[in-house]
C-alpha positions as CSV (number, residue, x, y, z in Angstrom):
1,X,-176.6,260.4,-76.9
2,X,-176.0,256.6,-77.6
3,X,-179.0,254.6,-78.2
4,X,-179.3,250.9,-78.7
5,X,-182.5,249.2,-81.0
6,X,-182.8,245.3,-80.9
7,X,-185.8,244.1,-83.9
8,X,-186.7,240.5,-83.9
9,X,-188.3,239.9,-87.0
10,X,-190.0,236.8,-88.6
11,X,-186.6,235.9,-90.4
12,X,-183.7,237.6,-88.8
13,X,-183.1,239.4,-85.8
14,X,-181.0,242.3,-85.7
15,X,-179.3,244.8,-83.4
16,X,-178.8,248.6,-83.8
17,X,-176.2,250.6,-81.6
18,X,-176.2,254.5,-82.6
19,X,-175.1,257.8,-81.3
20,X,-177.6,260.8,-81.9
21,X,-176.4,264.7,-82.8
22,X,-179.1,267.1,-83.5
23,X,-181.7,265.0,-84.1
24,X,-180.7,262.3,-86.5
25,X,-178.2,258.9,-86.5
26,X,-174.4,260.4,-87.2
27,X,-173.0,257.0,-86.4
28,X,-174.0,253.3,-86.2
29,X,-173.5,249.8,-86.0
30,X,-175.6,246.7,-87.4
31,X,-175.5,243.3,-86.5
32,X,-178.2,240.5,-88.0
33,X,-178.3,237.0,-87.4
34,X,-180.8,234.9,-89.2
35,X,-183.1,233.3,-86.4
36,X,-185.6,231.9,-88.6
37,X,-188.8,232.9,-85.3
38,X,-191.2,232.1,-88.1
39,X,-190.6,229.2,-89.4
40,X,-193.5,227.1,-89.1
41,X,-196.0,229.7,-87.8
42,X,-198.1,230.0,-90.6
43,X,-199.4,226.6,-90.5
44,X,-199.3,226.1,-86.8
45,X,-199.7,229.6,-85.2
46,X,-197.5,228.9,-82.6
47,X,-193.2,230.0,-82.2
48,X,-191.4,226.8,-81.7
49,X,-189.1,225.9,-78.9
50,X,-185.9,225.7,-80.8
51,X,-187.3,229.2,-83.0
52,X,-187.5,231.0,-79.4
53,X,-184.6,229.2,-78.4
54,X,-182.4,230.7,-81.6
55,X,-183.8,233.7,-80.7
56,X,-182.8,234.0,-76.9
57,X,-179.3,233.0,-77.6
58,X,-179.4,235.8,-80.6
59,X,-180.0,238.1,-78.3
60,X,-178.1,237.1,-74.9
61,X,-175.2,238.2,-77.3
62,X,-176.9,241.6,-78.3
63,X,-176.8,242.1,-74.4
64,X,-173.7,241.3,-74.0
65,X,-172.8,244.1,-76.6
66,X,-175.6,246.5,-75.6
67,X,-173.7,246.4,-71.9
68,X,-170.2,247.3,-73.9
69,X,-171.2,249.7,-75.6
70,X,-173.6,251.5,-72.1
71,X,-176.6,253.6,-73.8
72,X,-178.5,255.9,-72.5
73,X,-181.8,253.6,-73.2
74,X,-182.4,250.8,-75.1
75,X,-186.2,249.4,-77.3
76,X,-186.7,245.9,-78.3
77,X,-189.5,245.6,-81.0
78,X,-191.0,242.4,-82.2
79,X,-193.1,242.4,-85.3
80,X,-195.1,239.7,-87.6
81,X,-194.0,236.4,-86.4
82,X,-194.5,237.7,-83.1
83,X,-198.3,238.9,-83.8
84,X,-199.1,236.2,-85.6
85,X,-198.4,233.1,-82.9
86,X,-200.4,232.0,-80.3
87,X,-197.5,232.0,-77.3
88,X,-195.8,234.7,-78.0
89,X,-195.6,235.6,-74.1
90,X,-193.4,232.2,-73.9
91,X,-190.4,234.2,-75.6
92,X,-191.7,237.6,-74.3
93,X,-191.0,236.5,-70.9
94,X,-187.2,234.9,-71.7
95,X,-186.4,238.7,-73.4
96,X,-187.7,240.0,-70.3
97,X,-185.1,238.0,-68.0
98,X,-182.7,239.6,-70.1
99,X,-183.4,242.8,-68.4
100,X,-185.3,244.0,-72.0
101,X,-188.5,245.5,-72.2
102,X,-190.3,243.3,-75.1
103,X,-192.8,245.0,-76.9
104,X,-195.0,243.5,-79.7
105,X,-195.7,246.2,-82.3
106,X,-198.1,246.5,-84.8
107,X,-198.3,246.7,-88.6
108,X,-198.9,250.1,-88.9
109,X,-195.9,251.3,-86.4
110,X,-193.7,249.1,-88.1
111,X,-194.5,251.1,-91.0
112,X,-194.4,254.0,-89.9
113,X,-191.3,253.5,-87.9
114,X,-189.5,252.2,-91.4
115,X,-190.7,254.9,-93.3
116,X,-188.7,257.5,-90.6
117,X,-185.8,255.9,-90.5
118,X,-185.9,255.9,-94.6
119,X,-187.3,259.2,-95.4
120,X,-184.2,261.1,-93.8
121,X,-182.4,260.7,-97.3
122,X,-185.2,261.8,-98.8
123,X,-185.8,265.2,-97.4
124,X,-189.2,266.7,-98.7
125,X,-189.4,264.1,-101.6
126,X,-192.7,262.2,-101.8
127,X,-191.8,258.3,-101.7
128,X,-193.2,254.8,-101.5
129,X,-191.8,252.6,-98.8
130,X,-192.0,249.2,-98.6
131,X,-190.4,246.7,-96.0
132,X,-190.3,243.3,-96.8
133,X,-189.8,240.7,-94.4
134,X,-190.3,237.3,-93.5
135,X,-194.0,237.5,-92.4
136,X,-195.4,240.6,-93.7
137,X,-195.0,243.7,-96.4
138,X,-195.2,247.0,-94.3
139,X,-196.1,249.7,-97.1
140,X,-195.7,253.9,-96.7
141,X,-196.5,257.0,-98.7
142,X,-195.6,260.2,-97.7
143,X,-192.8,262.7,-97.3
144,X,-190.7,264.1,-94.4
145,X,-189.0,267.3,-94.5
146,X,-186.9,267.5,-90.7
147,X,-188.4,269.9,-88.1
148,X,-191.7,269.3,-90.1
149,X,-194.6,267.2,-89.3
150,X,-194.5,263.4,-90.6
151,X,-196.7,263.6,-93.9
152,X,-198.3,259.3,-94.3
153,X,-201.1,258.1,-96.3
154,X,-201.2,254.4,-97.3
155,X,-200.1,253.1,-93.9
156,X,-200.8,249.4,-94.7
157,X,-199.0,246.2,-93.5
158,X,-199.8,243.0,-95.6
159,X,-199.2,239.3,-94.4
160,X,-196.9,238.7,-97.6
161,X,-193.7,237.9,-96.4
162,X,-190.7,235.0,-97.5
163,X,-191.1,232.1,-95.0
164,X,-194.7,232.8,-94.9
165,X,-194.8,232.3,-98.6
166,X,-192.2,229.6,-98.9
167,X,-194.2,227.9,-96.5
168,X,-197.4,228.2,-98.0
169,X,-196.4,228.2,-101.5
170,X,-192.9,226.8,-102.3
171,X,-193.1,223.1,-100.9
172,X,-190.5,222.1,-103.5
173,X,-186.4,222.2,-103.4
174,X,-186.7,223.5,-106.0
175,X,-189.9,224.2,-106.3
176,X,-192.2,223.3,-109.2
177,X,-193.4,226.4,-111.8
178,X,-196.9,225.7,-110.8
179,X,-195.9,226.5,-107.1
180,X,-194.0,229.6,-108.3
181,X,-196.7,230.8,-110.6
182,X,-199.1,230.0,-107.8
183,X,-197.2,232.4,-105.3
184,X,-196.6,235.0,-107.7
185,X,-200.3,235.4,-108.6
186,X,-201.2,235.1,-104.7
187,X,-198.9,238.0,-103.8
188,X,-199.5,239.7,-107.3
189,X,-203.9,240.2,-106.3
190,X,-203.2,241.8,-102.7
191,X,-200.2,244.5,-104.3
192,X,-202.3,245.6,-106.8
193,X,-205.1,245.6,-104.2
194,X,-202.7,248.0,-102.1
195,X,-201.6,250.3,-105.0
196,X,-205.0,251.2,-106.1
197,X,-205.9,252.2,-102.7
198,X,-203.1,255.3,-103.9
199,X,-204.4,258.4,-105.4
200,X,-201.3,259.5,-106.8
201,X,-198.3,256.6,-107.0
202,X,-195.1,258.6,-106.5
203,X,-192.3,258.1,-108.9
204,X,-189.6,256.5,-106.2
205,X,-190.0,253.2,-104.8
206,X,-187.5,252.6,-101.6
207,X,-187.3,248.9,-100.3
208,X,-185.6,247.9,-97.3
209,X,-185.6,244.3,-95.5
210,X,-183.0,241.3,-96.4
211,X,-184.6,240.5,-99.4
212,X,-183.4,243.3,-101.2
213,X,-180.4,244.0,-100.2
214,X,-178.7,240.3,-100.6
215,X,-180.6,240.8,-104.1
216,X,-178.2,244.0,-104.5
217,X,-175.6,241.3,-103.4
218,X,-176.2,238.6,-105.5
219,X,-176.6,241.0,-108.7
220,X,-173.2,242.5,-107.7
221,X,-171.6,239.1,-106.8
222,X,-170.2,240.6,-103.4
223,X,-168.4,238.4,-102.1
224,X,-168.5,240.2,-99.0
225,X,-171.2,242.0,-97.8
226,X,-171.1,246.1,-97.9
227,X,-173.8,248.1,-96.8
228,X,-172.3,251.5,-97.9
229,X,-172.5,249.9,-101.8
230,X,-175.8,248.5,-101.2
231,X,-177.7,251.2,-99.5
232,X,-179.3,253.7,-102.0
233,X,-178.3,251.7,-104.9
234,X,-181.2,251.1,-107.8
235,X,-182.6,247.6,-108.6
236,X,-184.5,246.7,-111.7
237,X,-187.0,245.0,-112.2
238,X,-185.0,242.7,-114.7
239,X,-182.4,242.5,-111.8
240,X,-184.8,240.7,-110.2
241,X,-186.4,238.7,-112.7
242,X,-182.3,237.2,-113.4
243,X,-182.2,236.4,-109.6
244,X,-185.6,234.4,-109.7
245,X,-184.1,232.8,-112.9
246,X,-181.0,231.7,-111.0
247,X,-182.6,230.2,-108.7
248,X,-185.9,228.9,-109.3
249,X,-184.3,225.7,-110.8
250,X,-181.5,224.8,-107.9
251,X,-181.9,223.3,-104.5
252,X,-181.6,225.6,-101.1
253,X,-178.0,224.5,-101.0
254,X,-176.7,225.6,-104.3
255,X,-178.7,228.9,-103.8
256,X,-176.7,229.3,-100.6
257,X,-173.4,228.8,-102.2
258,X,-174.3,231.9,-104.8
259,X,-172.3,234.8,-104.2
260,X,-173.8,237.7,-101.9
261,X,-176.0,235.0,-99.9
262,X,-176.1,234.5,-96.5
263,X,-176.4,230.3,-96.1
264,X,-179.2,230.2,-93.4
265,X,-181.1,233.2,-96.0
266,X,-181.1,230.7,-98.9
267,X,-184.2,228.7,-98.2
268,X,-186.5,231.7,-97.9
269,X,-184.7,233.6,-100.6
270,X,-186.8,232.8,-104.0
271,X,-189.6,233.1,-101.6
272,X,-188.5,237.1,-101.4
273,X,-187.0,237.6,-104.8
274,X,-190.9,236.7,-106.2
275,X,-192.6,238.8,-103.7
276,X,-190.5,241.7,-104.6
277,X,-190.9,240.9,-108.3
278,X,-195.0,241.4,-107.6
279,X,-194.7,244.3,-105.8
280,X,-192.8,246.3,-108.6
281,X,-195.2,244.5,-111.4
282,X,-198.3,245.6,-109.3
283,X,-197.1,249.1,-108.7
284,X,-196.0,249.5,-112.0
285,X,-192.2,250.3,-111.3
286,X,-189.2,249.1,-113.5
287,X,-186.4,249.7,-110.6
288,X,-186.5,250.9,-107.1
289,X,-184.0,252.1,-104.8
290,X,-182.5,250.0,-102.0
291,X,-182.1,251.7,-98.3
292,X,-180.0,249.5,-95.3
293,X,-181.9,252.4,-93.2
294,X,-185.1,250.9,-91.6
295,X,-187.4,250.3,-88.6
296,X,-184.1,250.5,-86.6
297,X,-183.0,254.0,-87.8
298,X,-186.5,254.8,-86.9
299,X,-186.2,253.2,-83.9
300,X,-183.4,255.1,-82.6
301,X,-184.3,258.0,-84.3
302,X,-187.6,257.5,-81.8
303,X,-185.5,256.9,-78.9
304,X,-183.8,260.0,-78.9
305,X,-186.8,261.7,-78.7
306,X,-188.3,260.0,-76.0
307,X,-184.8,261.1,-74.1
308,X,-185.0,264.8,-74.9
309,X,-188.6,265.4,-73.7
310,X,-190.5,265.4,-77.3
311,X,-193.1,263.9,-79.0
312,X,-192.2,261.4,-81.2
313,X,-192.7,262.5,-85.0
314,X,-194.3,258.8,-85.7
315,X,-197.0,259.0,-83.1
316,X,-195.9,256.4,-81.0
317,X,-194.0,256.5,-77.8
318,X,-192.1,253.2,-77.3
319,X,-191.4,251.2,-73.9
320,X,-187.6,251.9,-73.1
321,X,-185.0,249.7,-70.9
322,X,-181.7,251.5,-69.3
């Protein structure tokens, strides 16, 4: 069956068109435009008109697409930004014109929808999952073993996320060390918060989210992006730390001329390099692994078993357009 997945995050909002054999995602294609829907919701609670607007047009051309490419059924999931301002309805209703059904998710299914559409390489193994975006940190443990029951404990989503702490935090370009010591330590209390809250801290750490996958990018200097090289590749902790390095004394603009950026990613990006930095300090990891599979694998993982009559494995059954 073909499927179709549409996420409109804090930061970026992407598109996921997949076809489904026996169960899982054989084949797929991802678009992501940066759409910025947070910026400024921290401090006023509210989406602005040209955020929504950015996002409408985003997502007129994911139609478009969507219409080419005729799936069975399509989900379109919106997550912190989204929770977090006042008129979300205002862009709720432009999706909706769209012929979209618009659903606002919470923390905990964005979680859990992440941590199925990671755990699939991962068969059986018990992993950490962390997702973090633009608003919040959506954290996992558990394993999943196909045909089995979903196995979760630590379902947790944190509002830790890179425009909400380049806003708060990073009023500088660049910033000053203060500032940066100031978000580090901010981020740094809640994550160790989080990791106590684990009995048992399980030896693999998988991220997902832009963060760090242009950090994959920038430590690799690719020129042009390649999610086959970047997804399931390992990150160190001192990767990170030379990232933060790089650009915690340059401008926005010279960080978006580094190689393996995306321009309209750069202001938020020390924002997400720091934040990952804390959440491998506070869990006590040197490296993790990097997935490109996320809430949208999930997603239409979900979808096709909405289509064949099941349960879905997360727990959630999610409000589908055709």
């Amino acid at each position: 069956m073909l499927v179709a997945a549409i996420d409109l995050g804090t930061v970026s909002s992407r598109l996921l068109t997949a076809r489904i054999e026996d169960g899982r995602v054989v084949e797929s294609t991802k678009r992501t435009v940066i759409t910025d829907l947070g910026e400024g919701v921290d401090a006023t609670g509210r989406l602005s008109d040209a955020a929504i607007a950015r996002v409408y047009e985003a997502v007129a051309g994911f139609v478009r697409e969507i219409q080419a490419f005729g799936p069975d059924a399509v989900c379109t999931t919106l997550t912190s930004a989204a929770r977090d301002a006042q008129n979300g309805e205002d862009l709720i209703d432009k999706l909706a014109s769209l012929g979209l059904c618009p659903q606002v998710i919470p923390g905990e299914i964005e979680a859990r929808l992440t941590f199925y559409g990671v755990a699939h390489d991962f068969s059986g193994e018990r992993i950490a999952v962390a997702d973090s975006g633009g608003g919040s940190t959506e954290f996992a443990v558990g394993a999943y073993t196909p045909g089995m029951p979903l196995e979760l404990e630590g379902v947790r989503s944190l509002n830790i996320g890179c425009r909400r702490v380049t806003d708060r935090f990073l009023a500088g370009d660049p910033p000053a060390a203060e500032q940066i010591d100031a978000a580090s330590a901010w981020a740094r209390d809640q994550f160790e918060t989080y990791w106590r809250t684990c009995a048992c801290r399980p030896d693999r750490l998988v991220a997902v989210g832009g963060t760090v996958t242009t950090l994959v990018a920038m430590v690799h200097k690719l020129a042009v992006y390649d999610s086959s090289f970047v997804h399931l590749h390992e990150l160190s902790l001192a990767d990170v730390q030379a990232c933060i390095d790089m650009m915690s004394s340059i401008p926005a603009d010279k960080i978006a001329e580094l190689p393996g950026i995306q321009p309209k990613r750069a202001p938020v990006m020390l924002g997400g390099a720091v934040i990952i930095r804390e959440l491998m300090r506070a869990g006590g990891y040197e490296a993790l692994t990097v997935s490109e599979n996320s809430l949208l694998v999930g997603m239409a993982n979900t979808i096709g078993e909405v289509l064949r009559g099941q349960t879905p494995v997360i727990g959630w059954t999610p409000e589908l357009s055709r």
